[in-house]
Residue, then its C-alpha position, 0 to 999 in steps of 0.5 A: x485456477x479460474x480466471x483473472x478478471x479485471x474488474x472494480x470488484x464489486x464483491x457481491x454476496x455470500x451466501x454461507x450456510x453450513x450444509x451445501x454453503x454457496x458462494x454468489x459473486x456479482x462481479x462488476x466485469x470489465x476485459x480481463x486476464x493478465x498479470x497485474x498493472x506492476x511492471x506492464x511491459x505493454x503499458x507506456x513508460x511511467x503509465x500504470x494500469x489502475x484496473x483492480x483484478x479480481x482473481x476467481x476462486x472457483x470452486x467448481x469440480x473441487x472439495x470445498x472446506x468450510x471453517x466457523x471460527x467463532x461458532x455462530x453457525x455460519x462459516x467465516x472461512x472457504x478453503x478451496x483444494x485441488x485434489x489434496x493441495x489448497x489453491x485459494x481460500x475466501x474469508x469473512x473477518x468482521x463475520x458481515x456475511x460477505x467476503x473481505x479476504x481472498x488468497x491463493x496458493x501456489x503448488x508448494x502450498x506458499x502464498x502466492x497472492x492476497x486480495x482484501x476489502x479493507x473498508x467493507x464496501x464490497x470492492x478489494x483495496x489492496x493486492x499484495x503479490x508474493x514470490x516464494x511465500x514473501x511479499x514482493x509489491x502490492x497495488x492499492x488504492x488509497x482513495x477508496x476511488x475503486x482504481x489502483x493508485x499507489x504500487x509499492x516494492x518490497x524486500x522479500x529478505x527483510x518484508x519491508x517497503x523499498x519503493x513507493x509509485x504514486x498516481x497523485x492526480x488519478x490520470x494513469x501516470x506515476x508522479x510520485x516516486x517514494x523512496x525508503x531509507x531506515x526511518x527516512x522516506x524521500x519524494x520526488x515529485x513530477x509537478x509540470x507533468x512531463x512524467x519525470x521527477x522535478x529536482x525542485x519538488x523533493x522532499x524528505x520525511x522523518x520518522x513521524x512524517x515531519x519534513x526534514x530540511x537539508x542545509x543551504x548550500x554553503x552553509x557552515x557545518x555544525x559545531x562537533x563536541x571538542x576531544x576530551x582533554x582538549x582546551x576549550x575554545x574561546x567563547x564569543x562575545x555576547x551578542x547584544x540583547x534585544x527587548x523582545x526575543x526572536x520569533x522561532x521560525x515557521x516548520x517545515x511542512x510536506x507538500x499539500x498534494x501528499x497523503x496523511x502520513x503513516x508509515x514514515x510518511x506513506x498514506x495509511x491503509x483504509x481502516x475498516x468500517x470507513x464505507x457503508x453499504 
């Protein structure tokens, strides 16, 4: 179905129009072919490719489809078929003229794959990989770089993100590894770059992204509530007054080398309209 090229997709134009529509690509091609960088068995440990690939949906020698949602006379959605089935589709969601959306389908007629440019700028941002119509993992890049920074794996039971890899420092090699636990996020960091997790640079994340503080070692548990019924204990003595009261300490914060936090912590998706053409 039209080959995968690498590229830092540079989505060129679009020509729409409703009688013989033609869709014109500039694509700013690098080598190409091959599955994403997720998981690349060629790739040394811990290293990931940060090519954004840029999957073609050709539509030559195919029936081509053309849907205008909100009838303005131009069409905002190209459905591509292969006889009967839909293999791919291109669509236009801020109705700019130019590409935003990509996706493709596989023989059942299930997602399989979708590519979008979340900040208009004419370059896909986000891949998102599905297996049996569920999202499996994605590659974005989240600092608008043009490079894949970030892989995520999902849970196709429940949809939800499972595991997070992070190229902080944009050198190829994963240094960040997020792992997700309820509304809990916990990194591990490699910070003097021997490509493994440093146990003095974890750090965990609550539900609106504040660092959560495990107890020193040693520490005394907290206090339980007594049983009802049980006889209370013996208070203890007051502790003397001072004139002024304590300063409450300084808040736990996350490392500076971490994204915004989102999701739990996670770095958010570029909304659109961040880039100008």
């Amino acid at each position: 179905m039209g080959q995968r090229r690498a590229a830092q997709v540079g989505v060129g134009m679009l020509g729409f129009g409703l009688g013989g529509l033609s869709l014109i690509f500039a694509f700013a091609l690098g080598c190409g072919g091959g599955d994403s960088g997720v998981g690349n068995a060629k790739l040394p440990d811990g290293v990931r490719s940060q090519a954004i690939e840029h999957e073609a949906c050709d539509e030559s020698g195919h029936k081509v489809e053309t849907v205008d949602v909100n009838n303005d006379g131009k069409p905002d959605i190209r459905r591509v078929y292969d006889g009967a089935q839909e293999i791919c589709r291109i669509s236009d969601l801020n109705r700019d003229g130019k590409p935003d959306m990509f996706e493709y389908y596989d023989k059942t007629g299930q997602l399989r794959r979708r590519e979008a440019d979340y900040d208009d700028n004419g370059i896909v941002n986000a891949i998102e990989i599905y297996e049996g119509g569920k999202l499996v993992r994605s590659e974005l890049d989240t600092t608008n770089q043009g490079k894949i920074d970030t892989w995520d794996t999902f849970d196709p039971t429940t949809g939800k993100r499972v595991k997070r890899e992070r190229d902080a420092t944009g050198d190829g090699r994963v240094d960040q590894w997020w792992t997700y636990n309820g509304d809990q996020v916990t990194i591990a960091m490699d910070k003097n770059g021997d490509g493994l997790p440093d146990p003095d640079a974890v750090i965990t994340l609550g539900a609106s992204g504040q660092a959560i503080t495990p107890p020193e070692p040693g520490a005394p548990a907290a206090p339980t509530s007594p049983e009802p019924g049980a006889p209370a204990a013996p208070a203890a003595p007051a502790a003397p007054t001072s004139p002024e009261p304590p300063s409450p300490p300084p808040a736990a914060s996350a490392p500076s080398d971490l994204s915004p936090a989102g999701d739990a912590g996670a770095p958010t998706v570029p909304h659109r309209g961040g880039a100008k053409r």
